[in-house]
C-alpha positions, 0 to 999 in steps of 0.5 A, spaced: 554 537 448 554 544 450 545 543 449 545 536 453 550 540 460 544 544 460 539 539 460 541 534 465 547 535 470 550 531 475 549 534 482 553 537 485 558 536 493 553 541 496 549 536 497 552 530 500 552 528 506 557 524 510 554 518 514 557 511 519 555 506 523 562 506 527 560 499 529 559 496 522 564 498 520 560 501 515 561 509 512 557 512 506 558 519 502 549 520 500 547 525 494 540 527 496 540 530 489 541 524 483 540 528 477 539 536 475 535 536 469 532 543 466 535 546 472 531 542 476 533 537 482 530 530 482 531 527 489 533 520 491 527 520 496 522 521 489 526 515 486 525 511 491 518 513 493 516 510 485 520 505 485 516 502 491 509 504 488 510 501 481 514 494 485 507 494 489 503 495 483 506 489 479 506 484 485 499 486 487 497 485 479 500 477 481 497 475 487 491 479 485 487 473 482 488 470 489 483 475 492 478 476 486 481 482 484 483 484 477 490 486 474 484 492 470 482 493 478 488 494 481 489 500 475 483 503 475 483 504 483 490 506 483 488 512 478 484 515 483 489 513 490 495 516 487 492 523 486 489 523 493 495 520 496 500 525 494 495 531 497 494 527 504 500 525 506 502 533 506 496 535 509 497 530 514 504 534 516 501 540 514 495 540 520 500 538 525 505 543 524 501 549 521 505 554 525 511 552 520 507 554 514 504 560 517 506 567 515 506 573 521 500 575 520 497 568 522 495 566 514 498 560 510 503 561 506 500 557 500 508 557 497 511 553 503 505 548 503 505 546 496 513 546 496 514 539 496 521 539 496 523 541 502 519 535 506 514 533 511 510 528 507 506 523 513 505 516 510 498 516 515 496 521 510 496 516 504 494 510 508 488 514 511 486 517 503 488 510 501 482 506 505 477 512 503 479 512 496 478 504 496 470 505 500 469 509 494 472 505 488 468 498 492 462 501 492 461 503 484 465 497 482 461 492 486 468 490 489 469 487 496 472 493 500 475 488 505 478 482 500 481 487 495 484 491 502 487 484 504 491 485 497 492 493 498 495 492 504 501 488 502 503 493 497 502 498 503 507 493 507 512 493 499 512 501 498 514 503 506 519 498 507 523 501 500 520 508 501 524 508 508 531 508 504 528 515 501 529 517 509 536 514 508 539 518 502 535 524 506 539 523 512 533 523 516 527 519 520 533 518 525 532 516 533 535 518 539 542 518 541 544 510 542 551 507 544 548 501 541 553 497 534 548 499 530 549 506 531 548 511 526 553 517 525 554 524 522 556 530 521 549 533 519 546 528 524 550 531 530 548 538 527 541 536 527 541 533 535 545 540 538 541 545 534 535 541 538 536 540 545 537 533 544 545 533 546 549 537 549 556 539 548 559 533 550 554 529 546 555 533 539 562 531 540 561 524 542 556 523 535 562 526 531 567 521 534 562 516 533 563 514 541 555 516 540 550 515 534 541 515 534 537 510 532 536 508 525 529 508 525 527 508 518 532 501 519 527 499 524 521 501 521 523 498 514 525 491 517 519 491 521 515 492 515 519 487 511 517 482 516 510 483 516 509 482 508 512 475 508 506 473 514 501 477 510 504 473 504 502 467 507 496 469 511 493 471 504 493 463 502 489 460 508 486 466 510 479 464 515 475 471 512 476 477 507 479 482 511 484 477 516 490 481 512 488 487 513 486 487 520 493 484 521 495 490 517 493 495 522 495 491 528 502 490 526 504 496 523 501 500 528 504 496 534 511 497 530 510 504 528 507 505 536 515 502 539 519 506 534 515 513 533 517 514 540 524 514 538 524 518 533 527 526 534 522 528 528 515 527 530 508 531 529 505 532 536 498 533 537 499 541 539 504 546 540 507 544 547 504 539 547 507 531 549 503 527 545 505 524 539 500 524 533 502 518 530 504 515 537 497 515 539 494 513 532 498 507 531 496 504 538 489 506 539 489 503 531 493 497 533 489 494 540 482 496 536 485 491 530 488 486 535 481 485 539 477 485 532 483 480 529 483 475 535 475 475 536 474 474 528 479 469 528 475 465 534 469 466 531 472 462 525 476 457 528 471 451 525 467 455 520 471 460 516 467 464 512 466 464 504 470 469 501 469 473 496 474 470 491 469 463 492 463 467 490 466 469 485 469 462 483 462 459 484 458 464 480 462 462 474 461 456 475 454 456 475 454 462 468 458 455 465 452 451 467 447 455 464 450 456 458 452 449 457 444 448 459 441 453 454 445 450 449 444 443 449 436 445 450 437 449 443 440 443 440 436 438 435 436 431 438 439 424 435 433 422 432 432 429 430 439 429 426 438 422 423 431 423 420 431 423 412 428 431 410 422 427 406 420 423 413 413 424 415 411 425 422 407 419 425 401 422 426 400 424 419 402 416 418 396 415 423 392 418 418 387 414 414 383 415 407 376 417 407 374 413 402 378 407 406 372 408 411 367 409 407 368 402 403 369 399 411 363 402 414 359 399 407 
């Protein structure tokens, strides 16, 4: 018993937070740590973050028929996607906030970087990994960038909507301060918005009385992420041309993402000192760039949609069938050939007289 204590343990109060939405009626006590094992803490966050990766693998897997994309595909590709990821979505953090991760002397602190445990993870960094990465794989597969994007961008869409709950087990990727009912509250919410300049004494009172409370934002960005999933679903089915649900990726998440990074506490700026929102700035350019290719491919469309990918495939088949069935139908002996006896003679031979016969003729 003593042996199993020492191997896995349950966490401990240190790390609870307390967490409300007054205007619910709503209150929560949050263990950012679910279970200690060698020691070793395992987060909710990480938890969560697999979950919705290997949801996002097996639908994937199930609607992947639909774009000519194999279940073996999806695996293969994921091989080399999920590595690149975990190192881009901390570099993304990492290169916008390189003081952080700086000695004294201006050289980085390795430590800090690869500590992955104290946060800072940019899900910009995996989406932009993912589609050079899925480049790649299409080129050496011979696979249709675009046709297997449509399907990817869906599992993006189901591993950001359940990975934002990590946020909410972290109590963080909060927003502004809001009187609205949906207002989230907490100690550690009220510490938080003081020790930054986000409130002043009088607001870090209002917070912890629950008059006063941020915006939810990984809520937001959640549902948001939800809607567009169910509208990629059913594009998916009637799609004009291969990409259709990939452009609409950029352009839905990027218009949402543009709306609710501004209300973020905890965003990356482009420089020190400077006003400007990294993702803000990316997630809007991405979304009007998207937006205007979407609509004019949409148009251009409109009366002929192009062949897909998963169609080429289809008639491609097809046509191997045909071939096969034609080779072996040649190959075949025919009716006549099958009802002949063995001791037959050809007709020619039939034809054929005896030289004594012509003699006796000719005399």
């Amino acid at each position: 018993m003593g042996f199993l204590q020492n191997l896995i343990a349950l966490p401990g109060a240190e790390t609870v937070q307390s967490v409300s939405f007054p205007g619910l009626g709503l209150e929560f006590e949050l263990n950012r740590v679910a279970i200690i094992i060698l020691g070793r803490p395992i987060y909710w966050y990480g938890i969560i973050i697999v979950s919705g990766l290997i949801l996002a693998v097996i639908l994937c897997s199930r609607w992947g028929k639909r774009y000519g994309i194999s279940e073996d595909n999806i695996l293969d590709m994921m091989l080399f996607a999920v590595p690149a990821a975990l190192v881009a979505i901390r570099a993304y953090y990492v290169i916008f906030n390189l003081s952080i991760f700086q000695n004294a002397d201006g050289s980085l602190n390795w430590g800090k970087i690869l500590n992955y445990g104290d946060g800072g993870l940019a899900i910009y960094g995996a989406i932009i990994s993912s589609v050079i990465v899925l480049l790649i794989f299409c080129k050496v597969k011979k696979l249709s960038f675009l046709a297997f994007a449509d399907l990817g961008v869906q599992g993006l869409f189901i591993g950001q909507l359940i990975g934002r709950w990590g946020n909410f087990m972290n109590v963080e990727a909060f927003g502004s301060a809001t009187a609205l009912p949906w207002r989230m509250c907490g100690p550690t919410i009220a510490d938080y918005m003081a020790r930054n300049g986000y409130v002043d004494e009088a607001g870090y009172e209002a917070i912890l009385s629950g008059t006063l409370g941020v915006h939810p934002t990984f809520f937001y960005e959640s549902a948001w992420n939800l809607a567009g999933l169910v509208m990629t679903y059913f594009m998916g089915k009637k799609r004009r041309f291969d990409g259709q649900c990939f452009l609409f990726y950029v352009f839905w998440y990027g218009l949402g993402r543009a709306w609710i990074e501004g209300l973020r506490t905890d965003s990356l700026y482009l420089y020190v000192g400077s006003t400007i929102r990294v993702s803000q700035l990316l997630a809007g350019l991405s979304a009007l760039a998207a937006g205007v290719v979407l609509l004019w491919a949409m148009r251009k469309t409109r009366n002929a949609p192009m062949e897909l990918f998963v169609d080429r495939l289809a008639a491609q088949s097809a046509q191997a069938q045909t071939a096969e069935c034609t080779q072996a139908e040649g190959s075949a002996p025919s009716e006549a050939e099958q009802e002949a006896p063995a001791s037959a003679v050809p007709a020619d031979e039939e034809k054929q007289e005896d030289p004594g016969e012509t003699e006796k003729r000719e005399e």
